[in-house]
N, C-alpha and C positions, 0 to 999 in steps of 0.2 A: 047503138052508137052513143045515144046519152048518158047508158050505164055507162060505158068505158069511157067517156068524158069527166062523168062525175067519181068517177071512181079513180081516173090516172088525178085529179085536182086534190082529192082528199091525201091520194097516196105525197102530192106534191106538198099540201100542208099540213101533213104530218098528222092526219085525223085519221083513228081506227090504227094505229100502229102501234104492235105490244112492245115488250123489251125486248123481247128476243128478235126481233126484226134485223137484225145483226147490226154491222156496220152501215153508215150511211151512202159508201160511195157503191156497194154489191146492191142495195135497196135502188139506187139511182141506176144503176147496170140494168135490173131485170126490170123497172118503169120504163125506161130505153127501149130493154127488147121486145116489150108488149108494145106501146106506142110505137116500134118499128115493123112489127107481123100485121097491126091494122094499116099502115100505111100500103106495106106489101099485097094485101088483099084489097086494098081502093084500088092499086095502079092494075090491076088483075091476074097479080100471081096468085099459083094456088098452094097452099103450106103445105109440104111434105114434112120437114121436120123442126121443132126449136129443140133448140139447146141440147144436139144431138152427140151423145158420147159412142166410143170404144173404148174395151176392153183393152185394144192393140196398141191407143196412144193414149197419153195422155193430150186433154185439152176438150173443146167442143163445138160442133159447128153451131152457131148463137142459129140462120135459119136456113134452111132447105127451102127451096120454092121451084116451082117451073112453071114459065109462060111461055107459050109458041114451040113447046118441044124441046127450049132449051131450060135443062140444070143450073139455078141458079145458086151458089155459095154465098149467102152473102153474112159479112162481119160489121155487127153491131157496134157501132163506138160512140157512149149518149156522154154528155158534158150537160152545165149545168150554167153553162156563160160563152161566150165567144170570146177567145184570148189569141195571144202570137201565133201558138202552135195547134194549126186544125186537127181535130178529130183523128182523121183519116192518117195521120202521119206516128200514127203511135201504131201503125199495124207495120213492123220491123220485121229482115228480109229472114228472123227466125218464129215472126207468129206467121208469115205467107207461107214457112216451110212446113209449119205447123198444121196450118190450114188445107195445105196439099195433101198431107200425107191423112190427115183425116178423111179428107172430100176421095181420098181413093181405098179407105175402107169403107165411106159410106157405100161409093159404087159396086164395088168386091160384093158387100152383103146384100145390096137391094137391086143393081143392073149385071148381073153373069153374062147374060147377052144381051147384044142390040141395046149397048151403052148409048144413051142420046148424048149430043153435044154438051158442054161446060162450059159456064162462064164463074171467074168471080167477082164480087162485087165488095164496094163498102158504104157502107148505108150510115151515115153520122147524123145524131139524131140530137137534138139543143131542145132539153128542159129549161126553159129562163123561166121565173120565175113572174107569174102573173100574166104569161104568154100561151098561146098555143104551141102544141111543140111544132119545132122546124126541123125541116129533113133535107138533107143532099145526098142523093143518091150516083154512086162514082160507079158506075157498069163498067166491068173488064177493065178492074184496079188492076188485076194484075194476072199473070198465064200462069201453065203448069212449071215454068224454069224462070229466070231471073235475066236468060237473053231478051234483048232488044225487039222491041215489039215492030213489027214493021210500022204501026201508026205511030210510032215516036220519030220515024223521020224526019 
């Protein structure tokens, strides 16, 4: 835990970072999705997969997990400040579509039978600067369609 302390701080102030590091917002993405898999493994999911692609779509699931038997989907969205527009509002009704059609060739290639339940999630995760990061975690952001959830009644 203190390596990945000292190690997410270093990547935050910019120490041990080549040129090729690319851009800085993809650099702040994948500090997000590491700072988001250890948070996932304290609350006691266990990592099936990061930043999981197909062949069959474009896109990727940021992580795979499951706790209690259920499949969890969840999409990473890190920022680097708290502003107007949260996190979670930039996952639009064609990245959830996105996200579907992935989360059902994950299943297709790894559950052929005795598929356990699904949920998806979105996990927004706040690099501020000289902070620990912060997490909100939104469980059953959203279903496999776009109908009305009964819990929005």
């Amino acid at each position: 835990m203190l390596d990945f302390t000292l190690n997410l701080l270093r990547k935050l102030a910019g120490i041990g970072k080549t040129a090729n590091a690319g851009p800085q917002h993809l650099q702040t993405g994948l500090d997000g999705e590491e700072a988001a898999a250890e948070f996932i493994r304290k609350e006691g999911y266990q990592l099936l997969a990061r930043r999981w692609g197909s062949t069959l779509q474009k896109g990727d699931l940021d992580i795979v997990a499951v706790k209690d038997d259920l499949i969890c989907f969840i999409e990473v969205k890190t920022r680097t400040a708290h502003d107007d527009s949260p996190a979670e509002r930039t996952v639009t009704i064609q990245k959830r579509n996105t996200l579907r059609k992935m989360a059902r060739n994950y299943l297709n290639k790894n559950f052929k039978t005795n598929r356990p339940p699904v949920r998806f999630d979105i996990l927004s995760v706040y690099l501020l600067p000289g902070r620990a990061a912060e997490f909100q975690h939104i469980k059953g952001a959203f279903n496999w369609s776009e109908r009305k959830r009964s819990s929005d009644s």
